[in-house]
KOLGU-4560 file (N, C-alpha, C; in nm, 3 decimals, padded with zeros to 5 digits):
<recs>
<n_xx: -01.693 n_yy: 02.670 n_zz: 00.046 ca_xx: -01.608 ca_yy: 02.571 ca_zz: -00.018 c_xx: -01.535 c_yy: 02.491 c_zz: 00.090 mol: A seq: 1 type: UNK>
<n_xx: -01.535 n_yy: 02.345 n_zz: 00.093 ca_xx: -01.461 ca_yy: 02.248 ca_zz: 00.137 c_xx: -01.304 c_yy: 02.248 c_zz: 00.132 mol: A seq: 2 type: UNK>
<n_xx: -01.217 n_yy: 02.257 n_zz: 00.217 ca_xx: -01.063 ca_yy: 02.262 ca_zz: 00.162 c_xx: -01.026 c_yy: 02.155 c_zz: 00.265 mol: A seq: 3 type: UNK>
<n_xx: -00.932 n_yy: 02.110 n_zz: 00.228 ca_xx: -00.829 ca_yy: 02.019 ca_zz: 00.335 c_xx: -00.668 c_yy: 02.072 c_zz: 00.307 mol: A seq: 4 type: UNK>
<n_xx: -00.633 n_yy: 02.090 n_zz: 00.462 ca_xx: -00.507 ca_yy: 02.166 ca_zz: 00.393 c_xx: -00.395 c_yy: 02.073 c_zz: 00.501 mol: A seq: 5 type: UNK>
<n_xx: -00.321 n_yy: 02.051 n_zz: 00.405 ca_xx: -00.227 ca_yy: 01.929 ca_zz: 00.445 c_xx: -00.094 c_yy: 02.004 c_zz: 00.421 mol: A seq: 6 type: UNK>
<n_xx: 00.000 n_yy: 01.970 n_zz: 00.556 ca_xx: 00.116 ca_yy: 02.028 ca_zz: 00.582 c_xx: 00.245 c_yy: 01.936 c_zz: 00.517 mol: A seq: 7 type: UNK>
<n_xx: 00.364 n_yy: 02.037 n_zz: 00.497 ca_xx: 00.450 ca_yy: 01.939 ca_zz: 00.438 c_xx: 00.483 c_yy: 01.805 c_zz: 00.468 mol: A seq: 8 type: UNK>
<n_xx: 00.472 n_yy: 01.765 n_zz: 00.552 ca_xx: 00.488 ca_yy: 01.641 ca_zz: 00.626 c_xx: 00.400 c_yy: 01.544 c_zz: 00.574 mol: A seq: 9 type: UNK>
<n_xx: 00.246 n_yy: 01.600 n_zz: 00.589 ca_xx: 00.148 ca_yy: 01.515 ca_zz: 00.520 c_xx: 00.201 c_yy: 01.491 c_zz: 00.387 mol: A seq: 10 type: UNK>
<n_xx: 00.206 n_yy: 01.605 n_zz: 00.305 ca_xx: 00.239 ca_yy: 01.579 ca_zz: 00.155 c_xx: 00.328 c_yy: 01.465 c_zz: 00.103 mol: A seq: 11 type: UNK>
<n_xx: 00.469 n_yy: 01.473 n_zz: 00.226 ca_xx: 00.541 ca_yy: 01.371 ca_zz: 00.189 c_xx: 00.524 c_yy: 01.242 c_zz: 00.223 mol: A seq: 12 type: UNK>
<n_xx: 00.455 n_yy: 01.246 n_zz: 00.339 ca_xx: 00.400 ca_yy: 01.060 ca_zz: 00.380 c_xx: 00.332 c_yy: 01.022 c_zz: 00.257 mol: A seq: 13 type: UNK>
<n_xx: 00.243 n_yy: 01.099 n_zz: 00.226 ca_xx: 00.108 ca_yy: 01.040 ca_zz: 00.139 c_xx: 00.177 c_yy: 01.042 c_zz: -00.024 mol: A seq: 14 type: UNK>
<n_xx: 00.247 n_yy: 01.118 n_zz: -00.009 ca_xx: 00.333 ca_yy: 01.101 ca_zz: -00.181 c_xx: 00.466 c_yy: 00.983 c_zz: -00.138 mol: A seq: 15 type: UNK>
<n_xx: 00.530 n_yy: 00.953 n_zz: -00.086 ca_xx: 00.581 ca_yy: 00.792 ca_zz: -00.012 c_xx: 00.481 c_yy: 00.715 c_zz: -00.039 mol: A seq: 16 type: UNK>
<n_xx: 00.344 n_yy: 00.687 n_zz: -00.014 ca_xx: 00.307 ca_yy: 00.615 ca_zz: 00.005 c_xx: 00.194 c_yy: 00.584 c_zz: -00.109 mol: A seq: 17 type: UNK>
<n_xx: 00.229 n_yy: 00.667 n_zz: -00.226 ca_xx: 00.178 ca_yy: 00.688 ca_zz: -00.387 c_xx: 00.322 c_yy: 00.581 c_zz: -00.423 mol: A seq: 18 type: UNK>
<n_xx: 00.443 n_yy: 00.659 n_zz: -00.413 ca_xx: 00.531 ca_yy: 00.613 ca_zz: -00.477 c_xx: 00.588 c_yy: 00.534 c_zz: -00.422 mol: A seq: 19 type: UNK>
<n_xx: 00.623 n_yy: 00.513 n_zz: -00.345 ca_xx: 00.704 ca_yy: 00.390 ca_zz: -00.262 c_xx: 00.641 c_yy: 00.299 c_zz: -00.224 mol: A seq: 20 type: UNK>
<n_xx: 00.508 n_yy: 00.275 n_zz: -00.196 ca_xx: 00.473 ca_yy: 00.162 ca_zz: -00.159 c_xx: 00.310 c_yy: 00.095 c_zz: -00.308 mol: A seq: 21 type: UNK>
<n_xx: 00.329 n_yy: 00.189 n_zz: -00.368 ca_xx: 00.237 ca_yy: 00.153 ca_zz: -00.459 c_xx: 00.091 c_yy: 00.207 c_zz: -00.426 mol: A seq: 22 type: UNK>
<n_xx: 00.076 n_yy: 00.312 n_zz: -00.389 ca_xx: -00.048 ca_yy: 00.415 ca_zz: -00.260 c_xx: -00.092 c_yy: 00.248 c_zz: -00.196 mol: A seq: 23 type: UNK>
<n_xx: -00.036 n_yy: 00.153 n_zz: -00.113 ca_xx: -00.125 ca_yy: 00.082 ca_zz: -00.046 c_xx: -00.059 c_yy: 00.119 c_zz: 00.093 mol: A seq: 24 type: UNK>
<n_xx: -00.180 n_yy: 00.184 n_zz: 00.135 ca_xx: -00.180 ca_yy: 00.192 ca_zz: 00.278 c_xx: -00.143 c_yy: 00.076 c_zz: 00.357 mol: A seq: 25 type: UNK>
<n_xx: -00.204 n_yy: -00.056 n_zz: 00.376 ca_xx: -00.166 ca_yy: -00.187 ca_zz: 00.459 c_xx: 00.027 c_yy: -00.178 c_zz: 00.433 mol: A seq: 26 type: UNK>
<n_xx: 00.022 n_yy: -00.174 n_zz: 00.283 ca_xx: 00.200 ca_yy: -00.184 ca_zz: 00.321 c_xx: 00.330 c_yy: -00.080 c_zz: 00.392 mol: A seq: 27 type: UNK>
<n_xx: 00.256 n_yy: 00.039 n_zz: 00.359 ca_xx: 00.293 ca_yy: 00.168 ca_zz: 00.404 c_xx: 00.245 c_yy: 00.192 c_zz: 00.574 mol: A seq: 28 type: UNK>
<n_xx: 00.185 n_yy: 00.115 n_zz: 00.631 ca_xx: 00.201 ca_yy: 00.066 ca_zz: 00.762 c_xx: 00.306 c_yy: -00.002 c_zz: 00.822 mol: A seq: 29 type: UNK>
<n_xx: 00.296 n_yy: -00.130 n_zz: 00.717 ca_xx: 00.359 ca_yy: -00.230 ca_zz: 00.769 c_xx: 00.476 c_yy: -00.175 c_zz: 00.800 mol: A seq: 30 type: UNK>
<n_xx: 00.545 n_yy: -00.102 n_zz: 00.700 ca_xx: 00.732 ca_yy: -00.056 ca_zz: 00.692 c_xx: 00.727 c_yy: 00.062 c_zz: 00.832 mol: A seq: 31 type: UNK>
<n_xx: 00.617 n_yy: 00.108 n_zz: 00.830 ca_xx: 00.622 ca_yy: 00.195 ca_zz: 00.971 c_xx: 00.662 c_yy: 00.152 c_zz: 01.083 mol: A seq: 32 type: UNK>
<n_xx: 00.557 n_yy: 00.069 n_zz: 01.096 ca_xx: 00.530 ca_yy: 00.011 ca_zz: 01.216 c_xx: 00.646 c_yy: -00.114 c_zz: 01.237 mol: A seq: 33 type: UNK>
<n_xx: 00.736 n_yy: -00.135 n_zz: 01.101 ca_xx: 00.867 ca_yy: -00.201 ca_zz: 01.078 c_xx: 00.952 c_yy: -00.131 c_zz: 01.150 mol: A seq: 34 type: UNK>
<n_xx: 00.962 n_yy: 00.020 n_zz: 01.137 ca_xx: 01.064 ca_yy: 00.100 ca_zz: 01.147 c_xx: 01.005 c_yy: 00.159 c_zz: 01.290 mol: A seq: 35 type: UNK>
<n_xx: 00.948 n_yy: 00.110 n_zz: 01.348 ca_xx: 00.934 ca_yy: 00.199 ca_zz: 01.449 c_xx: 00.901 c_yy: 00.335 c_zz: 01.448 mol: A seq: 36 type: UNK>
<n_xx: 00.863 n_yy: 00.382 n_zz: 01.370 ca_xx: 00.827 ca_yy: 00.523 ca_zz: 01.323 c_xx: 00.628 c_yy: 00.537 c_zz: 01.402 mol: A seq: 37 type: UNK>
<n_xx: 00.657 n_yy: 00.550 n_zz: 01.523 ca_xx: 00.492 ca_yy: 00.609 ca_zz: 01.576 c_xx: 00.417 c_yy: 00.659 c_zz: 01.522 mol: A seq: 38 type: UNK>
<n_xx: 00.521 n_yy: 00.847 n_zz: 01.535 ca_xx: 00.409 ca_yy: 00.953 ca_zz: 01.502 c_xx: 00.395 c_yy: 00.991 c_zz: 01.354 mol: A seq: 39 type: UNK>
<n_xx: 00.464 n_yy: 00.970 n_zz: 01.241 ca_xx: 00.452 ca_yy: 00.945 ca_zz: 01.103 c_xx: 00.272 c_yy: 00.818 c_zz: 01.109 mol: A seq: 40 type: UNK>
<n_xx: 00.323 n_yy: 00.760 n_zz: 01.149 ca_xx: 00.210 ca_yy: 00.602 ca_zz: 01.130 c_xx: 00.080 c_yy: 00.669 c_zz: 01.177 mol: A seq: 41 type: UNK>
<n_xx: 00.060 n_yy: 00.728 n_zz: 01.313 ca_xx: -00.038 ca_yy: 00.769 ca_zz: 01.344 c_xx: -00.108 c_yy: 00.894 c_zz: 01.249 mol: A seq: 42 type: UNK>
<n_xx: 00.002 n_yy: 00.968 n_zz: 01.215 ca_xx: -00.025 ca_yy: 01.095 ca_zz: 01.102 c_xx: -00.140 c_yy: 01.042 c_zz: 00.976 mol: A seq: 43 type: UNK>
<n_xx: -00.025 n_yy: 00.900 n_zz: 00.913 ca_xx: -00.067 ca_yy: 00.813 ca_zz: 00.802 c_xx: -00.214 c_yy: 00.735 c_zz: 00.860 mol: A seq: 44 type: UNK>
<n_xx: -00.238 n_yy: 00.695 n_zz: 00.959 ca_xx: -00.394 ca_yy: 00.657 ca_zz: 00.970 c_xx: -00.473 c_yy: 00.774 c_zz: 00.947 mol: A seq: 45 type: UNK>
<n_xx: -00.480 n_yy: 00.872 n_zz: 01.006 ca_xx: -00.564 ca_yy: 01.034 ca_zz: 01.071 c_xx: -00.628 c_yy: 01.036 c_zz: 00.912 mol: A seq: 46 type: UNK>
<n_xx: -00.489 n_yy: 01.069 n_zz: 00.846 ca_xx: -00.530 ca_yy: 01.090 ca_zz: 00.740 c_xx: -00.621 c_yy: 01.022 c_zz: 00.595 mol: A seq: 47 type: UNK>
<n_xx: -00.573 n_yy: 00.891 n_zz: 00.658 ca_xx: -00.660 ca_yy: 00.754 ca_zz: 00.583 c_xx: -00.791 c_yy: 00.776 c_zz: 00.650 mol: A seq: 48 type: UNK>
<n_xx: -00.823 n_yy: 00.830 n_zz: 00.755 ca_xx: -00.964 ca_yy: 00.883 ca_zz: 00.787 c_xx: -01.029 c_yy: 00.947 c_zz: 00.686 mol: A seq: 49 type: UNK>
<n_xx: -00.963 n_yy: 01.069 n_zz: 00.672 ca_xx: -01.020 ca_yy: 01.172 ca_zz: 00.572 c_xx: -01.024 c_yy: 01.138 c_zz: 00.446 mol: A seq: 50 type: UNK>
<n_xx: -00.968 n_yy: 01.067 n_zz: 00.374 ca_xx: -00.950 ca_yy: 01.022 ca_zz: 00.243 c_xx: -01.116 c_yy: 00.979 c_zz: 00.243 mol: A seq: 51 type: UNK>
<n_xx: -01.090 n_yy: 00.864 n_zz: 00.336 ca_xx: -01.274 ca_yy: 00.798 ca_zz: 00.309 c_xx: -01.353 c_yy: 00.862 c_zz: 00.343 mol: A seq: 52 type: UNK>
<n_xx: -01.352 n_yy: 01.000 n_zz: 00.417 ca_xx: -01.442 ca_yy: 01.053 ca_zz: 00.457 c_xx: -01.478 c_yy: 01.135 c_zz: 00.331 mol: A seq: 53 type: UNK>
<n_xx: -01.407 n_yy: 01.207 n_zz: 00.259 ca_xx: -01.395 ca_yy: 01.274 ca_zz: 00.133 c_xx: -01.399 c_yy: 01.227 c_zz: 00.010 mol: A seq: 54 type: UNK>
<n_xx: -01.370 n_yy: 01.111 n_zz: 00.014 ca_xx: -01.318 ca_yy: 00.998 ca_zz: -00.122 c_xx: -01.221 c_yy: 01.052 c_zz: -00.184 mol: A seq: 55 type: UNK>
<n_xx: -01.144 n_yy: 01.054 n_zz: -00.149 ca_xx: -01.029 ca_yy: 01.109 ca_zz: -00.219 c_xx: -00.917 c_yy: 01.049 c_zz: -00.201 mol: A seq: 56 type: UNK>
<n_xx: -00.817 n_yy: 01.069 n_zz: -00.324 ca_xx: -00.720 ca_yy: 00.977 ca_zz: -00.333 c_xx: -00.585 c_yy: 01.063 c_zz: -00.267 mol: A seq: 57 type: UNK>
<n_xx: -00.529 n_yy: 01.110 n_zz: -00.169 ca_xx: -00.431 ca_yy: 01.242 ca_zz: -00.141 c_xx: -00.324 c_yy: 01.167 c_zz: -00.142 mol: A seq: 58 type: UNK>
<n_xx: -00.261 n_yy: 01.066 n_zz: -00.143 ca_xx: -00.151 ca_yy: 01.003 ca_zz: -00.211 c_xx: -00.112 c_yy: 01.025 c_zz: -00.332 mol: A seq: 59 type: UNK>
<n_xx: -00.182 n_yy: 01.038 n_zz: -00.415 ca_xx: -00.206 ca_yy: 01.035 ca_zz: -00.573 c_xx: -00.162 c_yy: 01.205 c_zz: -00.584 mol: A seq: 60 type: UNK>
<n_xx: -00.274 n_yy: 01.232 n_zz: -00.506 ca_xx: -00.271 ca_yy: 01.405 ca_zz: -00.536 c_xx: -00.144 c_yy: 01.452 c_zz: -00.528 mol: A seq: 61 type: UNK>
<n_xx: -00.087 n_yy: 01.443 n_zz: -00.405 ca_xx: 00.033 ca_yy: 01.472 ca_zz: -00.357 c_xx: 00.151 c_yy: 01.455 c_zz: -00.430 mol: A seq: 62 type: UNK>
<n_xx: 00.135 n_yy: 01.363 n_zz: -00.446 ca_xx: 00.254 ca_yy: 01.296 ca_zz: -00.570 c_xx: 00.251 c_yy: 01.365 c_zz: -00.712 mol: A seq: 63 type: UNK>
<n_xx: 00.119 n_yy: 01.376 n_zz: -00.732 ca_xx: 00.102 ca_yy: 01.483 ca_zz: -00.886 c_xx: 00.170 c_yy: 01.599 c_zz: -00.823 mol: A seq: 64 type: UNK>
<n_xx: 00.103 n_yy: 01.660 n_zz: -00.715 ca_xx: 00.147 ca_yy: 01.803 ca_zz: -00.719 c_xx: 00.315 c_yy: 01.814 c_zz: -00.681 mol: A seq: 65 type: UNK>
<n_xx: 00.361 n_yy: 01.742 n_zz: -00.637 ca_xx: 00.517 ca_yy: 01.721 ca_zz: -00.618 c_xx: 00.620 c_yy: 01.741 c_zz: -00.762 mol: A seq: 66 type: UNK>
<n_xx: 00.526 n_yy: 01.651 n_zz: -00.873 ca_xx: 00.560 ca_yy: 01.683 ca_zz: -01.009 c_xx: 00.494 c_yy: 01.779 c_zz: -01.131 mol: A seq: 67 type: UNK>
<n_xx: 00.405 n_yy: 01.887 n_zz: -01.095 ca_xx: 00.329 ca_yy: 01.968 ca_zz: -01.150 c_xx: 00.379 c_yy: 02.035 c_zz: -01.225 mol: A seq: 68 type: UNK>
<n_xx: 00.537 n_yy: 02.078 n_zz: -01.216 ca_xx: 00.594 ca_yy: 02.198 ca_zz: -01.239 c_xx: 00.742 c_yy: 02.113 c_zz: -01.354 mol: A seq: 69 type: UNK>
<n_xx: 00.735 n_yy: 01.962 n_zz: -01.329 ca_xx: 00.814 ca_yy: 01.911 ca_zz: -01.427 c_xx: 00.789 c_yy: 01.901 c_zz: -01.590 mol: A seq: 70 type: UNK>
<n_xx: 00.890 n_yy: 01.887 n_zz: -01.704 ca_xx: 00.825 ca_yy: 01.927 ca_zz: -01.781 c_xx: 00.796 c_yy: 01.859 c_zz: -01.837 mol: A seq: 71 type: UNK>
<n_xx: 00.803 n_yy: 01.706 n_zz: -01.837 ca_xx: 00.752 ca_yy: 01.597 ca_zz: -01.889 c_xx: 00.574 c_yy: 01.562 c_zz: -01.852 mol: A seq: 72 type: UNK>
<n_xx: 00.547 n_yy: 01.638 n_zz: -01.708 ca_xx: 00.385 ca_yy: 01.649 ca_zz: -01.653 c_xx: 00.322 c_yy: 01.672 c_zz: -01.800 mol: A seq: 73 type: UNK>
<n_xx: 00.222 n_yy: 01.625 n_zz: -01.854 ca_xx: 00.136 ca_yy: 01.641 ca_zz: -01.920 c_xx: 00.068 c_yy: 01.760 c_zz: -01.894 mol: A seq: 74 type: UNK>
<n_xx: 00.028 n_yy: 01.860 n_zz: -02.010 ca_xx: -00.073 ca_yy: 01.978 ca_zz: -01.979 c_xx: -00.231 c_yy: 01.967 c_zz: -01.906 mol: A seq: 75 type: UNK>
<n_xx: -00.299 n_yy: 01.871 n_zz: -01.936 ca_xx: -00.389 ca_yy: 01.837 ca_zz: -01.880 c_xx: -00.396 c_yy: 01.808 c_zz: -01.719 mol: A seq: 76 type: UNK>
<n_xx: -00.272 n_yy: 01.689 n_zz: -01.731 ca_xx: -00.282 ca_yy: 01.680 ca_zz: -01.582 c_xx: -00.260 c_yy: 01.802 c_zz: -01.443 mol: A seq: 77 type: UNK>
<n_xx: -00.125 n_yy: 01.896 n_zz: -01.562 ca_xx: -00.112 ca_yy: 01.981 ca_zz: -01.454 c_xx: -00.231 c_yy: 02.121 c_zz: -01.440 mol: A seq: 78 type: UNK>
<n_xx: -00.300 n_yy: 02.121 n_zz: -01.534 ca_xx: -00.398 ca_yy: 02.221 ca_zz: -01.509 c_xx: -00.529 c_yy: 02.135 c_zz: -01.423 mol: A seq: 79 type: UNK>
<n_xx: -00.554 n_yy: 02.016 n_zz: -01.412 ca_xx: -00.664 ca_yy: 01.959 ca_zz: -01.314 c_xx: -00.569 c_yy: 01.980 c_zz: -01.208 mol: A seq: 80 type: UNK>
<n_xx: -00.441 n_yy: 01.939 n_zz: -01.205 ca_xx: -00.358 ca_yy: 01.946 ca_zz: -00.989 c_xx: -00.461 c_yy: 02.116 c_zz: -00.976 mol: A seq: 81 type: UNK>
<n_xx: -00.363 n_yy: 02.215 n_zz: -01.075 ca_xx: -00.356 ca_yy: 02.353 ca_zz: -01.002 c_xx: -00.506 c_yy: 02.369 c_zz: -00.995 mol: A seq: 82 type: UNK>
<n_xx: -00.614 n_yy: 02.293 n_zz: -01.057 ca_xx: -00.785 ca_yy: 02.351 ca_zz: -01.019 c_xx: -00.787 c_yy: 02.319 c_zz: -00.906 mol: A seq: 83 type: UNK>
<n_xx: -00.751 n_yy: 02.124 n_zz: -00.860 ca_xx: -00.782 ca_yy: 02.102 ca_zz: -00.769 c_xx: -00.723 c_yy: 02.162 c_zz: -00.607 mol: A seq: 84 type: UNK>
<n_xx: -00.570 n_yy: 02.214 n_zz: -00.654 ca_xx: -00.495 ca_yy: 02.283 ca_zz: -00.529 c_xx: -00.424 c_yy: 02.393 c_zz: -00.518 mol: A seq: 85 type: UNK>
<n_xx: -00.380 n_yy: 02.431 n_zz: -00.400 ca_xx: -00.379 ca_yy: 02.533 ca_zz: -00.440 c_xx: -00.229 c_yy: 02.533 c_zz: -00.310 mol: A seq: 86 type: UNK>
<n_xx: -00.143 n_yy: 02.605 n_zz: -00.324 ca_xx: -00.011 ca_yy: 02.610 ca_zz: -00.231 c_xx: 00.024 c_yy: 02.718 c_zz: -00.172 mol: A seq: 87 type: UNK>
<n_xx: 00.019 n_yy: 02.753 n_zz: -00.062 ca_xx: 00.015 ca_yy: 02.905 ca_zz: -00.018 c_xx: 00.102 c_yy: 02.884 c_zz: 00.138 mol: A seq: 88 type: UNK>
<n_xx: 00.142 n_yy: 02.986 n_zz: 00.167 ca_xx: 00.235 ca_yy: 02.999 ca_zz: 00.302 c_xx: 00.119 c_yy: 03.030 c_zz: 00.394 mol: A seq: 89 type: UNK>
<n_xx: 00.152 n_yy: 02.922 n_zz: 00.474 ca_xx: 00.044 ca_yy: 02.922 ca_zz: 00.615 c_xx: 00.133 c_yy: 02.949 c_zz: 00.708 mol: A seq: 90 type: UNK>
<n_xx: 00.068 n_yy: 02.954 n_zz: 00.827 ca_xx: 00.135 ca_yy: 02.993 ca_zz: 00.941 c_xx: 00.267 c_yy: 02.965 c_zz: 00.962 mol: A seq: 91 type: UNK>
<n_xx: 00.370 n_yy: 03.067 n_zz: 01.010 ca_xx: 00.522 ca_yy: 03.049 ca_zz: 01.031 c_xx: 00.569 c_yy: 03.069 c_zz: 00.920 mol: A seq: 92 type: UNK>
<n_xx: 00.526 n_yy: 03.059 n_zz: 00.821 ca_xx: 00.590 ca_yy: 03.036 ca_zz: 00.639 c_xx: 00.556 c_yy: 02.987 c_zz: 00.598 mol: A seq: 93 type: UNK>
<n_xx: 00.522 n_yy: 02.843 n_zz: 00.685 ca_xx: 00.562 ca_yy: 02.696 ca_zz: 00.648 c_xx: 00.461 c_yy: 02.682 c_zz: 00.527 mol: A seq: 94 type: UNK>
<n_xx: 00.514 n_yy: 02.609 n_zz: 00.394 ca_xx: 00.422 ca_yy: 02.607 ca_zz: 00.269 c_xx: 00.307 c_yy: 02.536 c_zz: 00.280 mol: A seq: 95 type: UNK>
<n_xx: 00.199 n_yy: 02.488 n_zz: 00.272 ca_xx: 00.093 ca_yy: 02.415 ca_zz: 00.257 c_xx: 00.037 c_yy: 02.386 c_zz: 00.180 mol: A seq: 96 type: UNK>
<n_xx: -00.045 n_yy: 02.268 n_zz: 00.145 ca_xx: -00.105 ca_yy: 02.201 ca_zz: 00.020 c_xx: -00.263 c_yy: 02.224 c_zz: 00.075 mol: A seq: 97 type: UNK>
<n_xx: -00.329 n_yy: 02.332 n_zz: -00.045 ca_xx: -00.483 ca_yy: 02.296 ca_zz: 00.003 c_xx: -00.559 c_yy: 02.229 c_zz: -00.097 mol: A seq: 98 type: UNK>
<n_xx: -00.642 n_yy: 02.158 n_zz: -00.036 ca_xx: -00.747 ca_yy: 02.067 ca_zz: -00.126 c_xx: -00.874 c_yy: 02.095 c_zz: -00.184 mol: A seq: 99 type: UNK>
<n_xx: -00.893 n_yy: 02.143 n_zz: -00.283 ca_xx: -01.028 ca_yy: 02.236 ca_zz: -00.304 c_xx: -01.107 c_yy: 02.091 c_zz: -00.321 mol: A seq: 100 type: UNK>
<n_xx: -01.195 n_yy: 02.037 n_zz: -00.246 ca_xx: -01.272 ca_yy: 01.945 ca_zz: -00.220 c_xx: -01.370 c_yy: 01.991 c_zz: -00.371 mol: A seq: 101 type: UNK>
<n_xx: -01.464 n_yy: 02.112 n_zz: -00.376 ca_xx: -01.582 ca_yy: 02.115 ca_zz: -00.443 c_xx: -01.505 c_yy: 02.100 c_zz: -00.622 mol: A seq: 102 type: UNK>
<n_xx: -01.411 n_yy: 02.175 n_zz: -00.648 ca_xx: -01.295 ca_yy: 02.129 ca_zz: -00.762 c_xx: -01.284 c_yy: 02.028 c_zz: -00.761 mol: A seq: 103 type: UNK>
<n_xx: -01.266 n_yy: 01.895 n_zz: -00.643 ca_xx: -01.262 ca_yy: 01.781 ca_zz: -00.682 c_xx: -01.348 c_yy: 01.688 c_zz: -00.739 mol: A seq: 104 type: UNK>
<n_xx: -01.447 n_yy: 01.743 n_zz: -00.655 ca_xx: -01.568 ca_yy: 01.714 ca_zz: -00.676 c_xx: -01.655 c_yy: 01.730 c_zz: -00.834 mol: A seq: 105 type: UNK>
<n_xx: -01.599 n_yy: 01.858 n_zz: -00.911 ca_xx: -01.670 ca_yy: 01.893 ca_zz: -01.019 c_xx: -01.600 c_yy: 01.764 c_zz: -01.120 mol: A seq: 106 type: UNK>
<n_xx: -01.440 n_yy: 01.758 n_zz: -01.081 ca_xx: -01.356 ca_yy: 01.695 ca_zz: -01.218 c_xx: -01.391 c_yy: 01.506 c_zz: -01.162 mol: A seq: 107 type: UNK>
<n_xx: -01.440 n_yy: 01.505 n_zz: -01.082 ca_xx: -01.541 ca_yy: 01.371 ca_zz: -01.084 c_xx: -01.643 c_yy: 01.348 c_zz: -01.156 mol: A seq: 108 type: UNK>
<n_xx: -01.739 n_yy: 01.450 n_zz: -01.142 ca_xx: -01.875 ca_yy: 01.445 ca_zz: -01.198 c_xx: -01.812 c_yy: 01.438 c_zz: -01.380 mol: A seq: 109 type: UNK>
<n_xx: -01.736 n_yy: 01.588 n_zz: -01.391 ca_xx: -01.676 ca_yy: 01.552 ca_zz: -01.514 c_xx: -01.669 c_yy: 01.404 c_zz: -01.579 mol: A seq: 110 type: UNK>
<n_xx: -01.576 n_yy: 01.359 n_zz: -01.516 ca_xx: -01.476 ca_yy: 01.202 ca_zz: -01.561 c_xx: -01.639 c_yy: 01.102 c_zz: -01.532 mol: A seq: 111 type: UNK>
<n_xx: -01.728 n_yy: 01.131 n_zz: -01.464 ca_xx: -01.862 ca_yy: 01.007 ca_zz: -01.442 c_xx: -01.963 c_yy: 01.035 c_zz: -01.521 mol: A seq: 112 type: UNK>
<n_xx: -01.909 n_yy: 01.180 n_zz: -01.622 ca_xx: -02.051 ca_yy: 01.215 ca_zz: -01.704 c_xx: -02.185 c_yy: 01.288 c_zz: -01.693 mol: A seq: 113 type: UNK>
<n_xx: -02.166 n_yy: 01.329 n_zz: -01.564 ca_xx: -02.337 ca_yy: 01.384 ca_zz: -01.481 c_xx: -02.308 c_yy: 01.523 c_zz: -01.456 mol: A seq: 114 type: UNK>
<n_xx: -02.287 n_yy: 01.523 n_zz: -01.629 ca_xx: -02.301 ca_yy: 01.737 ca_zz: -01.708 c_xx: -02.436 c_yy: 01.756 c_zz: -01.674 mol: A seq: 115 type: UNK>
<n_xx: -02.547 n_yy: 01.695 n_zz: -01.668 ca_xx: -02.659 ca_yy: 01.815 ca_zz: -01.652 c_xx: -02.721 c_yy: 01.774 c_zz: -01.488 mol: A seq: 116 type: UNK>
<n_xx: -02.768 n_yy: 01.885 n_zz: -01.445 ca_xx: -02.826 ca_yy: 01.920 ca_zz: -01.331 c_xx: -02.929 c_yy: 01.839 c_zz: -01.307 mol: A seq: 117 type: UNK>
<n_xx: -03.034 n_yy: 01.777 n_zz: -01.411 ca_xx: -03.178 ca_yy: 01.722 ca_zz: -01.338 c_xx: -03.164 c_yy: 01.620 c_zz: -01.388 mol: A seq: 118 type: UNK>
<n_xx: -03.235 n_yy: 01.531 n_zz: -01.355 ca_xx: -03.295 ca_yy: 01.385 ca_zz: -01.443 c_xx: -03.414 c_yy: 01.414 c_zz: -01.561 mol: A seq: 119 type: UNK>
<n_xx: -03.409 n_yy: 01.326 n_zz: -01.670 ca_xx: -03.465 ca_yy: 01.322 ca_zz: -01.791 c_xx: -03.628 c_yy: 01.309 c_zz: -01.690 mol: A seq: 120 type: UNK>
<n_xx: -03.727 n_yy: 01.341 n_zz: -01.801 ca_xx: -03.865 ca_yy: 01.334 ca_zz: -01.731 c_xx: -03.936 c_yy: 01.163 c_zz: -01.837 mol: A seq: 121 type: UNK>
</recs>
């Protein structure tokens, strides 16, 4: 299984940059690189790597899982976060967000329709 496991820091750039800037990366630069903020900015590219490398939206994610546990979250939504992640104490304590990639992967195929395994003959 595929995981990406993103540290608190990540969680909060990429959920900033769900909620505060509207997930657009170009603008969530711009205010960086406004603020003089380096190693945040460089964090926020690394990770705009992996997104496209994975297709995945971890702004979005992040931001769900930030609100998973509120009680206005919809039941649905919060049972796809907890398939797709999973939160566990990594090294030092420190909490971590993991990304079950192949979970993401299934509730895609889900949402695109491609339930069966082969093509029609």
């Amino acid at each position: 299984m595929e995981v990406l496991r993103l540290s608190p820091g990540d969680c909060r750039l990429l959920a900033a940059r769900y909620g505060e800037h509207d997930n657009s990366h170009r603008r969530m630069v711009a205010a960086l690189q406004e603020a003089g903020a380096e190693a945040p900015l460089a964090r926020l590219r690394a990770l705009r790597i992996l997104e496209r490398r994975f297709s995945i939206d971890l702004g979005s994610l992040c931001w769900r899982q930030n609100r998973v546990d509120h009680p206005g979250t919809h039941p649905i939504e919060r049972y796809i976060v907890q398939y797709v992640t999973r939160v566990r104490r990594g090294e030092g304590g420190m909490q971590e967000l993991l990304v079950l990639l192949d979970n993401v992967r299934h509730v895609r195929e889900l949402m695109e329709g491609r339930l069966v395994g082969e093509p029609e003959s």
